[in-house]
Wavefront OBJ file of the C-alpha trace (Angstrom):
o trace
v 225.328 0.831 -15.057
v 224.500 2.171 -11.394
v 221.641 3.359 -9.506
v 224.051 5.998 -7.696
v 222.972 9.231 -8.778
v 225.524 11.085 -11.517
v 225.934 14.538 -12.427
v 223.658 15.960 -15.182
v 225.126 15.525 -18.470
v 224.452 18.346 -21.092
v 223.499 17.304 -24.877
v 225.244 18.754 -27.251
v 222.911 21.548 -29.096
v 223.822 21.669 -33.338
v 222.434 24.937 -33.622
v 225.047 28.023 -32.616
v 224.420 29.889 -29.336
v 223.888 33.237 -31.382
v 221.144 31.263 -33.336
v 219.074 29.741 -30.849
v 215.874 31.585 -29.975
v 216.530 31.426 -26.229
v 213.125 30.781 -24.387
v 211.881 32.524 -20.865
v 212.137 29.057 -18.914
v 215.946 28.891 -20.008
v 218.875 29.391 -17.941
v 222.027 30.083 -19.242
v 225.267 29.634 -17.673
v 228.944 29.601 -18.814
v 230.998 26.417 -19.749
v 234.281 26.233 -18.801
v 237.111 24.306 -19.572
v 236.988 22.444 -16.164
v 237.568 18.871 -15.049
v 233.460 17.388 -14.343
v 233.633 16.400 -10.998
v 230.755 16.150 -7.896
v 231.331 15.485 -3.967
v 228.914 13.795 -2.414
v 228.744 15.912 1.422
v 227.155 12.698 3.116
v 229.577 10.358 2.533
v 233.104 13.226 2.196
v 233.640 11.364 -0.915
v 234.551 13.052 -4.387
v 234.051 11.425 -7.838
v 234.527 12.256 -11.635
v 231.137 12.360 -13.948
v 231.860 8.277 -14.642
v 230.920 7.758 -10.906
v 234.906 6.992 -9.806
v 236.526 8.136 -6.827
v 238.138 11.748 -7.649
v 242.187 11.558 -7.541
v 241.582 15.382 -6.796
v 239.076 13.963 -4.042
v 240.754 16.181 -0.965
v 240.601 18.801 -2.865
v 237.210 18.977 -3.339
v 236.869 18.109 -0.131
v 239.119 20.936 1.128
v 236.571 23.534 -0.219
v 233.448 22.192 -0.324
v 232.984 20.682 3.000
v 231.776 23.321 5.513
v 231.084 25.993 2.465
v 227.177 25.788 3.558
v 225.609 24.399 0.201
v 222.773 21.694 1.738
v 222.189 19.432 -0.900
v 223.955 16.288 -0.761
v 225.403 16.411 -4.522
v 227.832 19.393 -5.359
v 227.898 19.604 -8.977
v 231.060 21.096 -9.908
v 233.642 22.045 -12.674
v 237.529 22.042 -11.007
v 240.440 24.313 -12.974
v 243.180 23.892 -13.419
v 243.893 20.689 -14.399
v 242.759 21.243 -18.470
v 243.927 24.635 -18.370
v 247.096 26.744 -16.190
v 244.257 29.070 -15.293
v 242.417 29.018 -12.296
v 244.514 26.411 -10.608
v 242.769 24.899 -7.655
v 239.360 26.622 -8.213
v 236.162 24.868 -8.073
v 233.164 26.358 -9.829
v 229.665 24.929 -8.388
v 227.564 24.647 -11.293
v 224.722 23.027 -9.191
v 223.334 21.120 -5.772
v 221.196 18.368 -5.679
v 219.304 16.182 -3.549
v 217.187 12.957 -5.250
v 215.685 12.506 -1.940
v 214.478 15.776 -1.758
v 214.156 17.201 -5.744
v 213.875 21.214 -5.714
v 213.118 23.411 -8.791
v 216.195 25.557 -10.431
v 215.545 28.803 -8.517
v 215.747 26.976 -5.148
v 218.723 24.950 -5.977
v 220.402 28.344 -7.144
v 219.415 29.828 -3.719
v 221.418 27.191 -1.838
v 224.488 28.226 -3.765
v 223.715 32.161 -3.704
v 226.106 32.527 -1.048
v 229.327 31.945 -2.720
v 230.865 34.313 -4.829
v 230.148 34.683 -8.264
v 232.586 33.745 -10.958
v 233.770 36.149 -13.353
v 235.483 36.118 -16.490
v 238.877 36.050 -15.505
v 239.347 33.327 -12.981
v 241.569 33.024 -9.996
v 243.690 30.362 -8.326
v 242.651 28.181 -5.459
v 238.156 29.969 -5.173
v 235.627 28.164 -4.581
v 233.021 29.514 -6.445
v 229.149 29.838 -8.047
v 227.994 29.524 -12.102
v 225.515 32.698 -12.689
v 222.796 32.890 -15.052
v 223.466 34.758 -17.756
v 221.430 37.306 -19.313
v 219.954 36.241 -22.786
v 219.772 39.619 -24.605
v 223.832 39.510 -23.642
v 225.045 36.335 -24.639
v 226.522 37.852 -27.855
v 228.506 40.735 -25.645
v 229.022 37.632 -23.466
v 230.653 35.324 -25.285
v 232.999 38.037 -27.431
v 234.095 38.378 -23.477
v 234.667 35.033 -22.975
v 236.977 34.490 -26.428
v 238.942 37.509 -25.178
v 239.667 35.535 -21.979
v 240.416 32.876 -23.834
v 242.761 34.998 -26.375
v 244.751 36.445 -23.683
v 245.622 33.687 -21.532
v 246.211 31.683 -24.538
v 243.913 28.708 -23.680
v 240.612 28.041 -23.835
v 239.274 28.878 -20.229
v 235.712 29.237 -21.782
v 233.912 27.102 -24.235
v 230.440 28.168 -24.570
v 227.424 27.614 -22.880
v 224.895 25.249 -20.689
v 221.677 25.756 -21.161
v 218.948 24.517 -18.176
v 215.598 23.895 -18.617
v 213.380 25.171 -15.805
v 210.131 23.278 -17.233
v 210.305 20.345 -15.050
v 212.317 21.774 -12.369
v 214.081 19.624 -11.119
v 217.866 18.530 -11.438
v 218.316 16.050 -14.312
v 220.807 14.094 -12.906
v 221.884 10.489 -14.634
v 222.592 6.866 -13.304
v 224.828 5.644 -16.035
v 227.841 7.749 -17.447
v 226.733 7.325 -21.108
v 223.098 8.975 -21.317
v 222.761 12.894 -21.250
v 220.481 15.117 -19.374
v 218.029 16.462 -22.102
v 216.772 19.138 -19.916
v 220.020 20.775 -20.197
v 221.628 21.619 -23.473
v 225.948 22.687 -24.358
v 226.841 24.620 -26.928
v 230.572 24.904 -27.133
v 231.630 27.379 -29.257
v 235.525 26.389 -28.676
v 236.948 23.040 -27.623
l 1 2 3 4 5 6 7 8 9 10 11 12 13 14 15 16 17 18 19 20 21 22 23 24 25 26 27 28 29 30 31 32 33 34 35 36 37 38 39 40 41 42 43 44 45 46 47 48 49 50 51 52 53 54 55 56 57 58 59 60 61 62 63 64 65 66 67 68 69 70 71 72 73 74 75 76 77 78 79 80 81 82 83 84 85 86 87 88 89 90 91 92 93 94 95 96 97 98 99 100 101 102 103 104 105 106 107 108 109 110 111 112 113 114 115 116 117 118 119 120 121 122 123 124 125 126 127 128 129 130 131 132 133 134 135 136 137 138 139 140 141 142 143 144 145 146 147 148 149 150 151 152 153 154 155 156 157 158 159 160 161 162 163 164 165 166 167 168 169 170 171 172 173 174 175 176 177 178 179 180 181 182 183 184 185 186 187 188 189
């Protein structure tokens, strides 16, 4: 077990995406197919969700460092190693900060300036998680299976769902415990 901050870990919803009653203070995003990993900016360093130094560490180096997020965590999902598509991409699902906890919309703001992902994913990006609509995550998802249908891999499994009740990020300090604030539901693994 360590004290060191670790990435938020979703738990696993039982109920289908298409059957959850979605509430206001929800934010959806997409789930890829990525390798979990986070970069902490103050040290340069790069580590997996266990809390191990990254193999891929100068890659996430490569694009994170200088890309203007603040917070000292980079939460992030990296391509390409699960999956042929989107080789070298790095999707920042969050930012964090324990020393200085902000709220979901502020967090979001830091990351604002990258540019979005989209359904079809390119090589070698760094890029930003959206939040997803909630009257569209039926249209959404039938997207996301035809992504997965044509490259013949599954690029996209479902969704994260983040609580904005508390606010802030619900990061962990030991690699077994989830983040109950935030929610999965994979539809395809």
């Amino acid at each position: 077990m360590t004290s060191f901050p670790l990435p938020a870990r979703p738990q696993a919803s039982a109920v289908p995406a298409w059957h959850i009653e979605f509430k206001k203070e929800t934010a959806i995003e997409g789930k890829l197919n990525g390798w979990r990993g986070w970069f902490d900016q103050e040290t340069g360093q790069g580590y997996n969700r266990h809390g191990n130094f990254a193999s891929n560490h100068n890659l996430m180096a490569e694009r994170i460092i200088g890309a203007g997020i603040k917070s000292r965590f980079v939460d992030c999902e990296i391509m390409g190693q699960r999956t042929k598509t989107g080789k070298g991409t790095i999707v920042v699902m969050d930012a964090f900060d324990p020393a200085n906890p902000k709220p979901y919309a502020e967090r979001m703001k830091e990351i604002e300036h990258l540019e979005a992902v989209t359904f079809d994913i390119p090589n070698n990006k760094l890029l930003r998680f959206v939040r997803l609509a909630h009257h569209k995550i039926n249209s959404i998802w039938e997207e996301m299976n035809f992504q997965n249908n044509k490259a013949g891999e599954v690029i996209w499994e479902g969704f994260v769902m983040k609580s904005l009740d508390d606010g802030k990020y619900p990061y962990i300090t030991n690699p077994s415990y989830c983040s109950p604030a935030w929610q999965k539901q994979r539809i395809r693994w």
